[in-house]
BALOKE-989149 format. One record per residue (C-alpha): residue number from 1; x, y, z. Coordinates in Angstrom, 3 decimals. Each point is the difference from the previous one (the first is absolute). Layout:
% BALOKE-989149
[NUM, [X, Y, Z]] ...
***
This chain:
% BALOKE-989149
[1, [160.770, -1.295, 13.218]] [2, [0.701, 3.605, 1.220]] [3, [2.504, 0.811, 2.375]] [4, [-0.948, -1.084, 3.637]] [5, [0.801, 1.951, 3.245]] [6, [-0.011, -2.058, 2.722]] [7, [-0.927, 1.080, 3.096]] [8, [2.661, -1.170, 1.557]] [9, [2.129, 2.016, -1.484]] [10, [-1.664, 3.130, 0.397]] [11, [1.194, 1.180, 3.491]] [12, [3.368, -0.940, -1.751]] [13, [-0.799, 3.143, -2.588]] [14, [-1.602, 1.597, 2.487]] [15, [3.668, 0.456, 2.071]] [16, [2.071, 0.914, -3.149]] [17, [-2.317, 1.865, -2.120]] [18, [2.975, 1.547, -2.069]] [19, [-0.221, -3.597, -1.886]] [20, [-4.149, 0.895, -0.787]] [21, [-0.279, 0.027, -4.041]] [22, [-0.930, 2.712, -1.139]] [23, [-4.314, 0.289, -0.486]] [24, [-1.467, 2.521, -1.933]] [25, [-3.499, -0.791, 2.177]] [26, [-0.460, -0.162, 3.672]] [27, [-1.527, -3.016, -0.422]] [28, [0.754, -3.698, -1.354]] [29, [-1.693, -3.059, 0.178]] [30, [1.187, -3.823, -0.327]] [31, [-1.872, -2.672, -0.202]] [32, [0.233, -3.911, 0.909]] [33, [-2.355, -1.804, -2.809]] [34, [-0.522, -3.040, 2.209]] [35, [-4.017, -0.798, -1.190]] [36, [-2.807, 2.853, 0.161]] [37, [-2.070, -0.425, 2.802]] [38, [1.404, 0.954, 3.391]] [39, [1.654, 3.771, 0.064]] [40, [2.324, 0.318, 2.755]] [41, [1.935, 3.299, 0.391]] [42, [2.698, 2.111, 2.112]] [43, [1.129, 3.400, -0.764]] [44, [3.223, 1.736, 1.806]] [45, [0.907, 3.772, -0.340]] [46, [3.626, 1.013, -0.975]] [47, [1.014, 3.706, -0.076]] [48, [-3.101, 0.878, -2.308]] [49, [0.329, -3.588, -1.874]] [50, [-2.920, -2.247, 0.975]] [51, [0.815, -3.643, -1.012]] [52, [-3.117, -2.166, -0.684]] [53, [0.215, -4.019, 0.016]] [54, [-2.814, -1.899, -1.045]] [55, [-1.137, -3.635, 0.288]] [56, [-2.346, -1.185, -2.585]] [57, [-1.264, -3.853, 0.565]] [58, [-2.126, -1.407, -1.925]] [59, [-2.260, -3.448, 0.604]] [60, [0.099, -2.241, -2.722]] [61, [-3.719, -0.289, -1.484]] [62, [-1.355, -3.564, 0.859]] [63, [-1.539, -1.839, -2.538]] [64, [-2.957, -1.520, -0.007]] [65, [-0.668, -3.613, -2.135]] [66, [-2.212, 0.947, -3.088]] [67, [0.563, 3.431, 0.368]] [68, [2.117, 0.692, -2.999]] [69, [-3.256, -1.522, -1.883]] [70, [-2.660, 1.950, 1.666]] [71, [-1.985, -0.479, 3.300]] [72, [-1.973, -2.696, -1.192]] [73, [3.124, -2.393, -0.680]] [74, [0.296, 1.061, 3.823]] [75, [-3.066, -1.792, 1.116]] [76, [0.452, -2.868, -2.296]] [77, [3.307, -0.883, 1.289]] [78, [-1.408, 0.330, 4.034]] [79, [-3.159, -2.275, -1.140]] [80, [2.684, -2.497, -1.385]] [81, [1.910, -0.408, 2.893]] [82, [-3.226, -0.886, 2.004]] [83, [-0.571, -2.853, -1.828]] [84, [1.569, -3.421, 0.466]] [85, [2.212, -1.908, -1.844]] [86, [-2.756, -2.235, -1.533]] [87, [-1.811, 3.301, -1.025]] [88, [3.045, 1.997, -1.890]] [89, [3.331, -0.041, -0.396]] [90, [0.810, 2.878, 2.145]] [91, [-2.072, -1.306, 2.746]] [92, [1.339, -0.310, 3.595]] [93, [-2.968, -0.431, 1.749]] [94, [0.010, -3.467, 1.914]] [95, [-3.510, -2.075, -0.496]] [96, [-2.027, -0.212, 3.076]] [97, [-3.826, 0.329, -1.408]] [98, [-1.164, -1.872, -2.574]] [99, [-0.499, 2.433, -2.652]] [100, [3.486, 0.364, 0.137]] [101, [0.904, -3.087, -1.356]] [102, [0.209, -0.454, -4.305]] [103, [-3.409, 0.033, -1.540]] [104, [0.634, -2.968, -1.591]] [105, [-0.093, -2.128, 3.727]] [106, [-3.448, 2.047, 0.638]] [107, [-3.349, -1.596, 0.742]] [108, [-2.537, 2.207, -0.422]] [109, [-3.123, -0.645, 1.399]] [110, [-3.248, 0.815, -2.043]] [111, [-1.676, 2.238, 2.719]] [112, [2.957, 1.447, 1.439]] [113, [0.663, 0.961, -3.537]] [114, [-3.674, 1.460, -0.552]] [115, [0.669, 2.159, 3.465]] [116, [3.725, 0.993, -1.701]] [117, [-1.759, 1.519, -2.907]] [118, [-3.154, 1.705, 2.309]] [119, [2.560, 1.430, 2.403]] [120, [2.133, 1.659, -3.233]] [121, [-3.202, 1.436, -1.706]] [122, [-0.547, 2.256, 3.445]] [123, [4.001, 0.954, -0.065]] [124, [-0.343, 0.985, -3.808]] [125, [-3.542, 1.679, 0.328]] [126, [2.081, 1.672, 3.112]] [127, [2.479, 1.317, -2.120]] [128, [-1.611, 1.265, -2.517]] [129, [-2.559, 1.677, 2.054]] [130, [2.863, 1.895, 1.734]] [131, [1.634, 0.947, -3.761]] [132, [-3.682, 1.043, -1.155]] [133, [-0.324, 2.617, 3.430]] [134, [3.076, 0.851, 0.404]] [135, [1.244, 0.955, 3.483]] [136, [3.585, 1.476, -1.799]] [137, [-0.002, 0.955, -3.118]] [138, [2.752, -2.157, -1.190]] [139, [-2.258, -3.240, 0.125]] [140, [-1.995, 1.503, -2.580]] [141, [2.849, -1.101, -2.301]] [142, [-1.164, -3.580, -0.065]] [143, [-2.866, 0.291, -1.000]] [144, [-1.214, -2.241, -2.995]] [145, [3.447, -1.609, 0.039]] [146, [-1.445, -3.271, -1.893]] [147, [1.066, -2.060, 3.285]] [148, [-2.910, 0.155, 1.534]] [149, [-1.343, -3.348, 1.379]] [150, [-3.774, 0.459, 1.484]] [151, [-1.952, -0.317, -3.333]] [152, [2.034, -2.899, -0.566]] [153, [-0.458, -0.964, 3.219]] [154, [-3.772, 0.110, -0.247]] [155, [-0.057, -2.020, -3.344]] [156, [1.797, -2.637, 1.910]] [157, [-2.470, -0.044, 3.343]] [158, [-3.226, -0.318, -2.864]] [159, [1.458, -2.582, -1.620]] [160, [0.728, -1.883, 3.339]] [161, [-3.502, 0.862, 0.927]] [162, [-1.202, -1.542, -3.033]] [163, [1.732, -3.088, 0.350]] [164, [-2.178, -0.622, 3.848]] [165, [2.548, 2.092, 2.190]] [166, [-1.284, 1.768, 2.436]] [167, [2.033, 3.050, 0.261]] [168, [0.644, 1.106, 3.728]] [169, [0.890, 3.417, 1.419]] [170, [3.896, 0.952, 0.377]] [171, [2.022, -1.615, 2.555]] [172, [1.815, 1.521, 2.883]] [173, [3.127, 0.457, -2.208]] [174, [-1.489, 1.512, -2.721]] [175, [-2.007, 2.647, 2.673]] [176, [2.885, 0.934, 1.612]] [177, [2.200, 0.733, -2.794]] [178, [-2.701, 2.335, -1.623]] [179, [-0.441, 1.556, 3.415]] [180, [3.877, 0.651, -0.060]] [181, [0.327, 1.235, -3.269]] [182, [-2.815, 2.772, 0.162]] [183, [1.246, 1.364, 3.307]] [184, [3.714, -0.047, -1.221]] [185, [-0.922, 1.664, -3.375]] [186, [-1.329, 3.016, 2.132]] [187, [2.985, 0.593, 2.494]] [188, [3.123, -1.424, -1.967]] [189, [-0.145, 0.233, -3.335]] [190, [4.000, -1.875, -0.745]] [191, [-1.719, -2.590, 1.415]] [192, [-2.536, -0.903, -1.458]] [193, [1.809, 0.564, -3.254]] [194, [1.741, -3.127, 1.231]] [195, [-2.839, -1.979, 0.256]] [196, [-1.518, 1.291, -3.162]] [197, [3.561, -0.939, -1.982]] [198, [0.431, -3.204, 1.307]] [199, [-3.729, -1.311, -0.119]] [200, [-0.242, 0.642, -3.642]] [201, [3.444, -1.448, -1.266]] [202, [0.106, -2.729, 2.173]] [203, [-3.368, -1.369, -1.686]] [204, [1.517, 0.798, -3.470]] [205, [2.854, -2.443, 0.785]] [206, [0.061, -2.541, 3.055]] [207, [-3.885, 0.467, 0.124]] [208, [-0.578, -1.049, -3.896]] [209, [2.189, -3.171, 1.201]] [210, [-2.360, -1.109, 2.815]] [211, [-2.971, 0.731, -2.518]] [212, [1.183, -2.392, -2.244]] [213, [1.055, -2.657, 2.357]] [214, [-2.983, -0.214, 2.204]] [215, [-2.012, 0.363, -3.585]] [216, [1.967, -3.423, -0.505]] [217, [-1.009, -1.594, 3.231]] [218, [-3.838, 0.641, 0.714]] [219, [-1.231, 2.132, -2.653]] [220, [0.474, -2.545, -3.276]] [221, [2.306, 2.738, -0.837]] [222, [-2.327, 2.791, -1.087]] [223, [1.332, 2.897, 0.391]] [224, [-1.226, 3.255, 1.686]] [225, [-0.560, 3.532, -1.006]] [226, [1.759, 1.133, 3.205]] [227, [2.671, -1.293, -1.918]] [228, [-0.298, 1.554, -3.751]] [229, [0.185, 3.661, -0.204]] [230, [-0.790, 2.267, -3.375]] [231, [2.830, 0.822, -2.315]] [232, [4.035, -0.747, 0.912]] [233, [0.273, -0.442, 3.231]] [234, [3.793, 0.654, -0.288]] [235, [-0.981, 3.744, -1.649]] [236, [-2.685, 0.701, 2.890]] [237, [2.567, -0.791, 2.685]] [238, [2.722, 2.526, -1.856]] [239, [-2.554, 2.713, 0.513]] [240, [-0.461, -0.688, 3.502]] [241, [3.448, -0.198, 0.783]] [242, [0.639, 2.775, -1.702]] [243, [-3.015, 1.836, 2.196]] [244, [1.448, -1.148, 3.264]] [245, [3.184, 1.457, -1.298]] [246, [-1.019, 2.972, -0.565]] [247, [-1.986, 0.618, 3.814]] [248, [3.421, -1.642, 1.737]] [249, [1.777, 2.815, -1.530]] [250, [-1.895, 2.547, 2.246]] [251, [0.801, -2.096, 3.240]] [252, [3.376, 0.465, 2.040]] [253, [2.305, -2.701, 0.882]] [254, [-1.710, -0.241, 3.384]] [255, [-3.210, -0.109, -1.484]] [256, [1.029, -2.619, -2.426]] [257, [1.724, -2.272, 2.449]] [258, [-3.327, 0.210, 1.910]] [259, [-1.648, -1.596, -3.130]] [260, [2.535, -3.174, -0.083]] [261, [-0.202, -0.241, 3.608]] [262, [-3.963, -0.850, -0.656]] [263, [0.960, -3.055, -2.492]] [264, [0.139, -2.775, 2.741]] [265, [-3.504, 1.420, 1.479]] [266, [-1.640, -0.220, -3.697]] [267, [1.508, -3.593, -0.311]] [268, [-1.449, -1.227, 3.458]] [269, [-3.778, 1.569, -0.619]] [270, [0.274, -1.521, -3.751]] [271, [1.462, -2.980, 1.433]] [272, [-2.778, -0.604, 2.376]] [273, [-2.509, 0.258, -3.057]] [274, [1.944, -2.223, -2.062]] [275, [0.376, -3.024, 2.986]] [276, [-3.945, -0.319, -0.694]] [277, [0.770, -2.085, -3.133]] [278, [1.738, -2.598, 2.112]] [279, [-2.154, 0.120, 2.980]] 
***
């Protein structure tokens, strides 16, 4: 470190200035490296020598969990925490609805599960309606993903139709989470990149579970198209991450933390949708 002047002792030098060193410049600075971020400064004239101290404080960055991985890992590791023990691991949610509890205590009910599959098909068609007319151009970036669900979706309702179902229209749930999504896509784009992230991957993984298991229970185990998607499903999730990546890095920290704060919305709204199987 350079040599420090206090002030303190400056009226000291100021009173027996035939002990000043000798400067070949008027002026000299010294400087207290505390951390970067606060500058706080005093300044006192002696006999043509102006003696500067400085205060430089700097604020330790925080870190955020995931960051270090990319903004993505960010969202994943807020969406884990809102699930329960039963769900994951790194769960801390406490159970109090029934979808909360592991799939494997479920009992799905055959219509409730119909309505669960007529309610999704609007929230997909919803989604990718928004990503098709895009009210920012960042959404156009997931477009043609290979996660889409609806045509999926429809194969699904015509099979059910075939089999004697009558298919009805889409439940409250269902309605009002479509009706969220397109007015949030047009005012607050963060998010409804939430909702868009945590729809998707939560079908790749916890949703695939509850596919199979209620295939188990009242299907004779067939298994849906709203389940199987086209090519490696691991490969088409890389390239989304990567997308959503790649807009986060355009977003400030505010702007980001706005995002995660929108996690435990998207669970309740998807939540809602997915109590249908039970109900």
């Amino acid at each position: 470190m350079s040599s420090l002047t206090p002030l303190s002792q400056l009226h000291f030098l100021y009173n027996k200035p035939h002990i000043l060193p000798h400067f070949t410049s008027s002026f000299f600075l010294t400087r207290f490296h505390v951390s970067e971020t606060i500058t706080r400064g005093a300044s006192v004239s002696m006999k043509g020598v102006v003696v500067v101290s400085e205060m430089i404080v700097e604020k330790p960055k925080k870190r955020y969990a995931g960051e270090s991985k990319g903004f993505v890992e960010e969202m994943r590791f807020v969406a884990m925490k809102l699930h329960t023990k039963d769900q994951a691991k790194e769960g801390e949610k406490e159970v109090k609805e029934p979808e909360e509890t592991t799939v494997a205590k479920w009992e799905p009910n055959f219509d409730g599960y119909l309505k669960f599959l007529i309610d999704s098909k609007l929230v997909y068609d919803t989604l990718e309606k928004i990503v098709q007319e895009p009210h920012y151009p960042s959404y156009a970036e997931f477009r043609k993903t290979g996660l889409e669900r609806c045509a999926s979706l429809e194969k699904d309702l015509q099979w059910f139709k075939e089999q004697g179902h009558v298919i009805p229209e889409p439940s409250s749930p269902g309605v009002a989470y479509a009706q969220y999504l397109t007015e949030l896509s047009q005012k607050d784009p963060q998010a409804f990149i939430c909702h868009f992230y945590n729809i998707y991957f939560a079908h790749s993984a916890g949703g695939r579970m509850i596919g199979k298991k209620v295939a188990e229970k009242i299907l004779n185990k067939k298994e849906l198209e709203f389940y199987k998607w086209d090519g490696d499903l691991s490969k088409l999730l890389q390239n989304v991450r990567d997308k959503l990546n790649k807009v986060a890095e355009e977003w400030s920290r505010e702007e980001k933390n706005h995002c995660l704060e929108e996690t435990e919305k998207s669970f309740k709204l998807s939540g809602e949708i997915l109590r249908l199987i039970l109900t």
